[in-house]
C-alpha positions, -999 to 999 in steps of 0.1 A, spaced: 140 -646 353 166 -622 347 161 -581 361 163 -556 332 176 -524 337 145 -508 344 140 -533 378 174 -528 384 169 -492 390 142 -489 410 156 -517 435 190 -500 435 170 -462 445 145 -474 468 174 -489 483 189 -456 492 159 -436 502 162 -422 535 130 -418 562 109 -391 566 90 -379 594 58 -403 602 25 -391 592 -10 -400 602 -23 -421 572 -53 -408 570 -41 -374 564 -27 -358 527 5 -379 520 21 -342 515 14 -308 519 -7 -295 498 -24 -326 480 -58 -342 487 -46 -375 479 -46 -392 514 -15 -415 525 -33 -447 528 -48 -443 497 -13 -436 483 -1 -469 498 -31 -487 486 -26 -473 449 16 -477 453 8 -516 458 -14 -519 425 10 -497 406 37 -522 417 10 -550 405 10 -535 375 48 -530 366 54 -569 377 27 -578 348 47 -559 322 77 -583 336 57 -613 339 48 -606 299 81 -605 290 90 -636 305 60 -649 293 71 -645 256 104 -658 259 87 -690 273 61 -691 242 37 -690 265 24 -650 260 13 -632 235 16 -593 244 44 -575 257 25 -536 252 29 -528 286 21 -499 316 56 -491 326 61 -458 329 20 -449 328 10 -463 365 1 -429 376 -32 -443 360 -40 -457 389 -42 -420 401 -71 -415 377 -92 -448 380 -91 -434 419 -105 -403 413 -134 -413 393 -162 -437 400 -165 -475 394 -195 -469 374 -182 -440 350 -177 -464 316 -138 -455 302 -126 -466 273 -91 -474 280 -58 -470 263 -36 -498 256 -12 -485 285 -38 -490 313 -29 -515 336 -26 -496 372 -63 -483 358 -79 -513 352 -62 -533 384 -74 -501 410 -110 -501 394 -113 -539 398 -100 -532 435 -125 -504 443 -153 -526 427 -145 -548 456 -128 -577 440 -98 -591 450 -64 -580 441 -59 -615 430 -86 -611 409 -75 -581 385 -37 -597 380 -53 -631 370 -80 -607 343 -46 -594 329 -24 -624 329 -55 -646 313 -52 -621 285 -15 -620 282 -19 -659 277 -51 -660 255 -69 -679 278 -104 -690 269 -118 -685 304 -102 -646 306 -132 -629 314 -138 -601 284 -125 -614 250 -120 -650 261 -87 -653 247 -96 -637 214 -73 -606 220 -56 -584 250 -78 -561 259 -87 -541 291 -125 -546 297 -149 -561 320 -189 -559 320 -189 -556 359 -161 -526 359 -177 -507 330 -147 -508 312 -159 -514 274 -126 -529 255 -109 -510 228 -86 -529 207 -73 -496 191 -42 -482 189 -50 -454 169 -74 -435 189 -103 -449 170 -125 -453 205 -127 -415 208 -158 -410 186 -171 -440 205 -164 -424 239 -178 -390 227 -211 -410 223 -213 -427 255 -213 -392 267 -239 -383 245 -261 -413 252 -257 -410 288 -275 -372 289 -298 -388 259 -313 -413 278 -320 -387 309 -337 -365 284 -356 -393 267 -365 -410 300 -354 -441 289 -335 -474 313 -298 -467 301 -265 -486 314 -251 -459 325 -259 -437 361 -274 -407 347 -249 -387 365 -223 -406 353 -193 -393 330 -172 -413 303 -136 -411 304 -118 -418 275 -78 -422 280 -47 -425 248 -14 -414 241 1 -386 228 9 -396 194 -25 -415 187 -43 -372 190 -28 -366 152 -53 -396 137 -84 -382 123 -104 -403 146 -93 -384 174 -97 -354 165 -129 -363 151 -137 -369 190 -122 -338 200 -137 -315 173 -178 -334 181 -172 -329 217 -166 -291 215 -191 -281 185 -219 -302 209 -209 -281 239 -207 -246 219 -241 -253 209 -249 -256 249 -254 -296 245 -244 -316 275 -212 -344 271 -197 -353 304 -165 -367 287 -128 -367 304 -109 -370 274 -74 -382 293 -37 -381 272 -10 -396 290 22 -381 272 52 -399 272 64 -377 240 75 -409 218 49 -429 195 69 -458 190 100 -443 176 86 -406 165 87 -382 187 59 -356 203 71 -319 200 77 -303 232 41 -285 235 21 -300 212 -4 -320 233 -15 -292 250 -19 -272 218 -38 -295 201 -58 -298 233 -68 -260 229 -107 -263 217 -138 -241 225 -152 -259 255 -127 -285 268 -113 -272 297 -76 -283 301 -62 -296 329 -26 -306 335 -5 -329 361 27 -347 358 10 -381 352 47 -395 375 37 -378 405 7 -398 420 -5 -373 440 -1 -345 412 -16 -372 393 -51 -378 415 -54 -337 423 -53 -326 382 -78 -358 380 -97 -352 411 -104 -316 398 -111 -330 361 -136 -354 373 -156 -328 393 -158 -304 364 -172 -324 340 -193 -343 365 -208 -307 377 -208 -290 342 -217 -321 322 -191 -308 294 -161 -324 288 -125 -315 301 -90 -324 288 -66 -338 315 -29 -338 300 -6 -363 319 35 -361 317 44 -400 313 74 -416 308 79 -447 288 98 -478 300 109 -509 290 102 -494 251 70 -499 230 71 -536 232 93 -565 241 105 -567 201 113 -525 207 146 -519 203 146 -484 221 186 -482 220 182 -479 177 165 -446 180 168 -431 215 199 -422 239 211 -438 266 209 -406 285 170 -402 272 165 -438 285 180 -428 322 165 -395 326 127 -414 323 143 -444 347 148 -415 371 107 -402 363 97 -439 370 63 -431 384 66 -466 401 97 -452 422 86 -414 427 55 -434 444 76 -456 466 99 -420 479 70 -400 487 56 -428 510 91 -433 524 95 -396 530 60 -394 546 71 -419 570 47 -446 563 69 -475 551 108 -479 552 130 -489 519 134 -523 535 96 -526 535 92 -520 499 123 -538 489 109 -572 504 71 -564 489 85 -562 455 102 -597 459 73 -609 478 50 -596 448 72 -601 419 71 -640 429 33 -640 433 30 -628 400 52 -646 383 37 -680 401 4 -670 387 19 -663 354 30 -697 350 -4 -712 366 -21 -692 337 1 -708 308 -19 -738 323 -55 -726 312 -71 -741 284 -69 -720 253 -92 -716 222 -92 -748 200 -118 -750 169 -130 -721 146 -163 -724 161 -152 -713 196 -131 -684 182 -160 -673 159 -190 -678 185 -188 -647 198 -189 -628 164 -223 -619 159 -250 -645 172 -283 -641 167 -317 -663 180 -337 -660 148 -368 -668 164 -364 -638 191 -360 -614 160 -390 -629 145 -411 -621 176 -398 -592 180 -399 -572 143 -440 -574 142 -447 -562 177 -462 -526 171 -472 -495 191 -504 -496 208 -529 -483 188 -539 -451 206 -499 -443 204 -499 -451 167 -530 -427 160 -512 -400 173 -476 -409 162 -499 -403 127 -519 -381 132 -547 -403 124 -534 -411 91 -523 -448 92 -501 -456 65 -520 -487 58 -551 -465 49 -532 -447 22 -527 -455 -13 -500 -475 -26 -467 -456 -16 -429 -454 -29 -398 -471 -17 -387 -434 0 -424 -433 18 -424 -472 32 -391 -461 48 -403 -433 62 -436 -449 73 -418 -478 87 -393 -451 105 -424 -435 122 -439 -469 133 -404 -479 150 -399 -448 167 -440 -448 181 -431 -487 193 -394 -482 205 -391 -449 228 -347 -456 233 -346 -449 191 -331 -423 176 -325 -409 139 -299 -389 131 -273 -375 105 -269 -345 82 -297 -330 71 -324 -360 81 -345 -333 111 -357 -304 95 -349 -310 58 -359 -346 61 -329 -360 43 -322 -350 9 -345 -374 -8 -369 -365 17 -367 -403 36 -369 -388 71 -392 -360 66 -417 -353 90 -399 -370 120 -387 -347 138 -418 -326 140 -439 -360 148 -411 -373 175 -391 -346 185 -354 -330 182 -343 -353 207 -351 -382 187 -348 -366 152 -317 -345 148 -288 -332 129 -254 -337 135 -225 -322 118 -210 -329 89 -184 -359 101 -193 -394 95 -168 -407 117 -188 -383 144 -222 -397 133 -214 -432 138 -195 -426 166 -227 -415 182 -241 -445 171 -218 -467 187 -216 -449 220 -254 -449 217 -260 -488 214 -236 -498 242 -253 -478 263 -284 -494 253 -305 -470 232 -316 -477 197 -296 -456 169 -303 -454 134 -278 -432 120 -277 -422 83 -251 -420 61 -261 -396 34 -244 -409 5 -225 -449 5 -190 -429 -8 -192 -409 26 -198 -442 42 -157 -453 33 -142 -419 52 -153 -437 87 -157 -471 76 -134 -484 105 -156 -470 126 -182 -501 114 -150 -525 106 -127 -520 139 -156 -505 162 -187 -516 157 -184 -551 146 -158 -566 168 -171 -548 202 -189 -584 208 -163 -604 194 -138 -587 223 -162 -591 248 -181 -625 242 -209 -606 240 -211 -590 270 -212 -560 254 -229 -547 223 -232 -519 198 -266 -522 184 -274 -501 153 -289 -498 120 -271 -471 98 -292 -467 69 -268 -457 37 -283 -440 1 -263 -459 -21 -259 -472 -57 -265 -458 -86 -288 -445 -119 -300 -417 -106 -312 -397 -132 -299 -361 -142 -281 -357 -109 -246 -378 -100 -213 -381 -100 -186 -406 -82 -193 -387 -48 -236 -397 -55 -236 -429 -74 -213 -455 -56 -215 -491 -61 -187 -499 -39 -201 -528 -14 -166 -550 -15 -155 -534 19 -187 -540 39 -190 -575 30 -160 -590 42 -166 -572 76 -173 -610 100 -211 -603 116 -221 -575 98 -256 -578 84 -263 -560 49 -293 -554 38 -305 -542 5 -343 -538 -4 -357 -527 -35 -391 -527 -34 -411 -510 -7 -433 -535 9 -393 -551 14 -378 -520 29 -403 -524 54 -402 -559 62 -362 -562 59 -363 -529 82 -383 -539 111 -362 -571 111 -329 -556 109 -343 -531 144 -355 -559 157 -322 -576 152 -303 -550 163 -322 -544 195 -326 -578 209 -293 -593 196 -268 -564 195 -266 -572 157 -251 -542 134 -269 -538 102 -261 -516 73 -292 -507 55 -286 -498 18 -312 -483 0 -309 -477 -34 -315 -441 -42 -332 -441 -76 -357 -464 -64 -362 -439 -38 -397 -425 -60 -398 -448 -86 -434 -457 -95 -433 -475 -124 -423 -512 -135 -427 -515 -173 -447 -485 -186 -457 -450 -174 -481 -451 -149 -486 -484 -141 -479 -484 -108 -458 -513 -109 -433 -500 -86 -453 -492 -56 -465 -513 -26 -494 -508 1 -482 -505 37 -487 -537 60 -512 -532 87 -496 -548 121 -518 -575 121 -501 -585 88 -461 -580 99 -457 -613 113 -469 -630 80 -448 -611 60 -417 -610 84 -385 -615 64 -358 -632 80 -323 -623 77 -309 -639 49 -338 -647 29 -339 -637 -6 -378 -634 -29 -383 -653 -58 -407 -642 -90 -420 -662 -110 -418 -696 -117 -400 -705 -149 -377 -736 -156 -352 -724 -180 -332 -697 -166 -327 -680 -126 -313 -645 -129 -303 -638 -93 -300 -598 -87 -305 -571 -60 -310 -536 -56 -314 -519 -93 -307 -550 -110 -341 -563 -98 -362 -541 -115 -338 -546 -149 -339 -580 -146 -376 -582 -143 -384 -562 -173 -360 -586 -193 -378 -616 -182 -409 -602 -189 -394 -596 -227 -382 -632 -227 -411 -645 -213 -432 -631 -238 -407 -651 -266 -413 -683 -253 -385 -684 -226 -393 -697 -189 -372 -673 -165 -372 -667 -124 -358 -636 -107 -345 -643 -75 -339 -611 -54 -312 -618 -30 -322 -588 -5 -290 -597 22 -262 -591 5 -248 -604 41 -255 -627 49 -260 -642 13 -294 -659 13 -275 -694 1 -305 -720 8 -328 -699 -14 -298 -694 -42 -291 -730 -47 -325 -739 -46 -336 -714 -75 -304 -725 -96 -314 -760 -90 -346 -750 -105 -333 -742 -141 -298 -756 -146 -289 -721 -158 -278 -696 -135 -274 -654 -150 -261 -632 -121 -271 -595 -127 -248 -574 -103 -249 -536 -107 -215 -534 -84 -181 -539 -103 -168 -570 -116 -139 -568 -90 -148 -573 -53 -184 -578 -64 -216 -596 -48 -217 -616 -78 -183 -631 -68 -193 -643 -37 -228 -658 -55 -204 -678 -78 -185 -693 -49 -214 -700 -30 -228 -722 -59 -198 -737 -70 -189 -744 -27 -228 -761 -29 -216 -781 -58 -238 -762 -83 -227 -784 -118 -249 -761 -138 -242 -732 -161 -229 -700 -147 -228 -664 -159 -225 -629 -145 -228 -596 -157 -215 -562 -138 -208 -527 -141 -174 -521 -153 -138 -518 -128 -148 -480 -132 -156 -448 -108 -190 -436 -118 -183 -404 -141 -208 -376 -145 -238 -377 -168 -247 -395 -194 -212 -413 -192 -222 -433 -165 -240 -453 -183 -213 -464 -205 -199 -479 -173 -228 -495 -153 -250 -527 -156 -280 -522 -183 -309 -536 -187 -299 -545 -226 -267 -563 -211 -286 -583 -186 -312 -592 -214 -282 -603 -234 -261 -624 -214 -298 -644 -207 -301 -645 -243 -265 -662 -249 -270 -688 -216 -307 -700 -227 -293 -701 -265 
């Protein structure tokens, strides 16, 4: 293939570098640096390795054979920083990572081979690359502990900041973790990606943890090339930004290898000794543009362009081993021909590998789950003697018939007795014990390192979470109200849920973030309280949703969903629908109609509920109203009120509103003919949509109806219910169908 200008370059300097005096090898390449001059050559060679990928990519494309062209050039002093650290630290890599990723796949032991063929399989979306399979390029491997980040946009940092977190947690809690405790997280990204709010949501959790005298052993690592595509950095501004109360800042030119490994060397060992986390800010260059479709010429000079060709860490690698004596110009100049044809081979051998062909392989990896593990799982219970005391001798079974709120909480307290990895956290769940008062009590039964507040930053919260599950604790994060839940939803959509999709499972954010949502709560509200806005969770692939009503359900559906989420990786949303929170009542004051007694253990595997299973009441033939959430305890008052005229109804409660219990919802439709869907979200984007389609895909030739709350926000006070579902409406529409 033909040489850019970039290749051209190099070959044309290394050509004219002149010999320095010989040095022993095993001495500092230069004066002054720790970085020794055989490790230099050994880290020169996959920094070459590295560069010829970004060329093989290239030529890949033009063949229509690859499907990347993001490359390293211009970041290899990487390799500088995968060096300095450990092969078991877990990073969290940036897109630019290559010399990284090939040196800690060499240091693990594996051949050099063995790395080039990781990065060329993804590069050609092979199905046997050994992370995503051929699903995406990505740098990861289980064995490296390299977790892959598809992101672009920084959105791994609150991620990272929780792997940091999780590693110190699991010390504390004396619990198996993946992680060394002594280990540290490194989390690298580029210079533009620190404006995004995700990043500095990272930077912002990291420092108010460690100013509270909190332990996270994080390397946050920005290699600056001072362009984000086509906008520039300002001169200064990475190391600015970078200014926050306890990071320590460190700085290197990132094209200076040995610069490179001191600035990380001396980064590692603070955080590593302080457990706190430290800054290191690299000076990159940028070559061969953003992409192979970059058009750098459009929006940069040619001058620009030759001033980084003459930074080319690549190059300033190859001159300082020349002028330490240990290998000539003519040495180097025959490697990178040797090298660039080995590469290049392999390239084309890779085009060769089979490649994903059916829906079913692409989607196998999304979020698979062995239903009979969960079901064996969800009703195994603390020993007794640990439940007495997780109590305090008051077994919730014992009790009277309790609330929605208090079967969470029980159920909470009964998870976190069985489960010793768990953790509950969010704003105001220790202490206060939520705002509805769902959590309270934990933290004084369990302790503030399993019950705790966090700050006010739902990115930061789930964050925690996600760092938390892949290094294989147990979160259950809350989200305080659903309309918080949209500020960080990427954090569920582009974090959480594809983590095993990228990584064919090999790795796994488990987590159950329990979510106060809906609506009708009375004389307290408002769009940021009552939100019926589900539309963006459902359409997230893998993501379980549940939504209980009642309280003998919440527990059930919540012992499942940890179960779930702690033997399968699975990530559930648990959405619990705040004015049901201490509602007692079904149809008149004080009868108790509302309430549920607490399963003893001996009872949970009976009444196990299994993910995507909805509950039927009642047995009539004339008319199904399927609902959830709020809706169920409308519609069962209006089929008690049409019952009582002579008409024959059945509620189903659809409980999962992911996934949607189908089996059960055709079967109840079956049942009547006549199918009313009572959906308390809006009529665009709702649940009830996807109901209808589900009938009409399982060739449902019956009658059809919904009714919803309006296209609306949810105002203020007695205006809200001009816009949400009623109980007259639901009664209504029935009316009309059975007419």
């Amino acid at each position: 293939m033909a040489r850019d200008t970039v290749e051209t370059h190099f070959l044309e300097a290394v050509a004219d570098l002149k010999m320095g005096t010989p040095r022993d090898p095993s001495r500092p390449v230069r004066e002054g640096s720790t970085l020794s001059g055989r490790l230099c050559l050994d880290l020169y060679r996959l920094q070459l390795d590295s560069r010829l990928l970004d060329i093989a990519a290239r030529w890949l494309r033009e063949q229509d054979q690859g499907f990347y062209t993001i490359g390293s050039a211009g970041h290899e002093g990487n390799a500088a920083l995968a060096a300095a650290l450990r092969v078991d630290d877990p990073a969290l890599l940036h897109y630019r990572s290559g010399a990284f990723y090939l040196t800690r796949s060499t240091l693990a032991g594996r051949l050099p081979e063995q790395g080039i063929r990781d990065v060329l399989m993804g590069l050609t979306a092979a199905a046997e690359e050994p992370i995503a399979g051929g699903r995406h390029k990505v740098f990861g491997h289980p064995e490296l502990a390299i977790i892959p980040q598809t992101s672009t946009i920084a959105s791994h940092l609150p991620r990272a900041v929780g792997v940091a977190f999780a590693i110190e947690r699991a010390r504390a809690l004396d619990v198996p973790a993946a992680w060394a405790r002594d280990a540290i997280a490194v989390c690298s990204f580029g210079d533009a990606s620190i404006n995004h709010a995700t990043a500095q949501s990272g930077f912002n959790t990291a420092a108010y943890a460690t100013y509270q005298g909190q332990a996270v052993p994080i390397l946050f690592v920005c290699e600056d090339n001072g362009i984000g595509i086509s906008v520039r950095t300002p001169r200064g501004w990475v190391e600015a930004a970078a200014n926050r109360p306890g990071i320590e800042y460190f700085a290197a030119d990132g094209c200076d290898l040995a610069a490179a490994y001191d600035a990380a060397a001396q980064a590692v060992a603070h955080v590593r000794a302080n457990r706190s986390p430290a800054f290191l800010h690299l000076s990159t260059v940028r070559l061969m543009g953003h992409a192979g479709s970059d058009v750098e010429v459009a929006y940069r000079t040619q001058r620009e362009i030759r001033a980084d060709m003459e930074r080319d860490p690549l190059l300033r690698s190859a001159a300082m081993l020349v002028e330490a004596g240990l290998v000539t110009p003519e040495e180097l100049l025959k490697s990178y021909e040797s090298t660039r044809e080995h590469v290049l081979r392999m390239a084309l051998e890779t085009t060769r590998s089979p490649r994903l062909s059916t829906a079913e392989e692409v989607m196998a990896t999304i979020a698979p789950r062995d239903e009979d593990v969960i079901a064996k799982i969800s009703p195994v219970a603390a020993e007794p003697s640990v439940r007495e005391k997780a109590f305090a001798g008051a077994l919730p079974e014992n009790d009277k018939a309790m609330t929605l709120s208090q079967a969470i909480n029980r159920t909470l307290s009964d998870a976190l007795a069985v489960y010793p990895e768990m953790m509950v956290f969010g704003e105001d769940v220790a202490k206060k014990g939520g705002v509805y008062g769902v959590t309270r009590g934990l933290q004084k039964r369990f302790g503030p390192a399993r019950v705790f507040d966090t700050l006010l930053d739902e990115q930061a919260i789930l964050g925690l979470a996600l760092g938390s599950g892949v290094a294989k604790l147990l979160p259950v994060p809350e989200i305080q109200y659903l309309a918080y839940l949209h500020n960080a939803l990427d954090q569920i959509r582009g974090e959480a849920a594809t983590l095993s999709f990228f990584s064919r499972g090999a790795f796994t954010n488990p987590m159950v973030v329990r979510v106060a949502g809906y609506a009708y709560q009375k004389g307290f509200g408002g769009h940021f309280h009552n939100d019926n806005a589900i539309g963006a969770l459902r359409d997230i692939p893998g993501l379980v949703i549940a939504s209980p009503s009642r309280p003998d359900d919440a527990s059930a559906m919540l012992r499942t969903c940890l179960a779930a989420a702690r033997t399968q990786g699975t990530v559930c949303v648990f959405l619990e629908p705040i004015a049901l929170y201490h509602t007692r009542d079904l149809f008149d004051e004080g009868d108790g109609g509302w309430l549920a007694t607490y399963a003893p253990p001996t009872r949970w595997a009976d009444t196990h509920v299994p993910i995507g299973r909805a509950r039927s009441y009642g047995d009539g033939r004339d008319l199904t109203i399927v609902t959830y959430g709020n809706g169920l305890r409308m519609s069962l008052r209006a089929a008690v009120r049409l019952t009582q005229e002579g008409y024959s109804c059945r509620v189903l409660d659809l409980r999962w509103l992911s996934p949607l219990p189908v089996e059960d919802l055709v079967r109840a439709a079956e049942l009547t003919g006549k199918v009313l869907i009572a959906d308390e979200t809006r009529r665009s984007g709702s649940v009830s949509e996807g109901v209808v389609a589900e009938l009409v895909d399982a060739g449902f030739t019956g009658q059809i109806a919904r009714v919803t709350s309006s296209d609306s926000f949810i105002p203020l006070g007695e205006a809200a219910g001009h816009v949400l579902l009623s109980e007259e409406e639901i009664e209504a529409a029935a009316r009309k169908l059975l007419s």
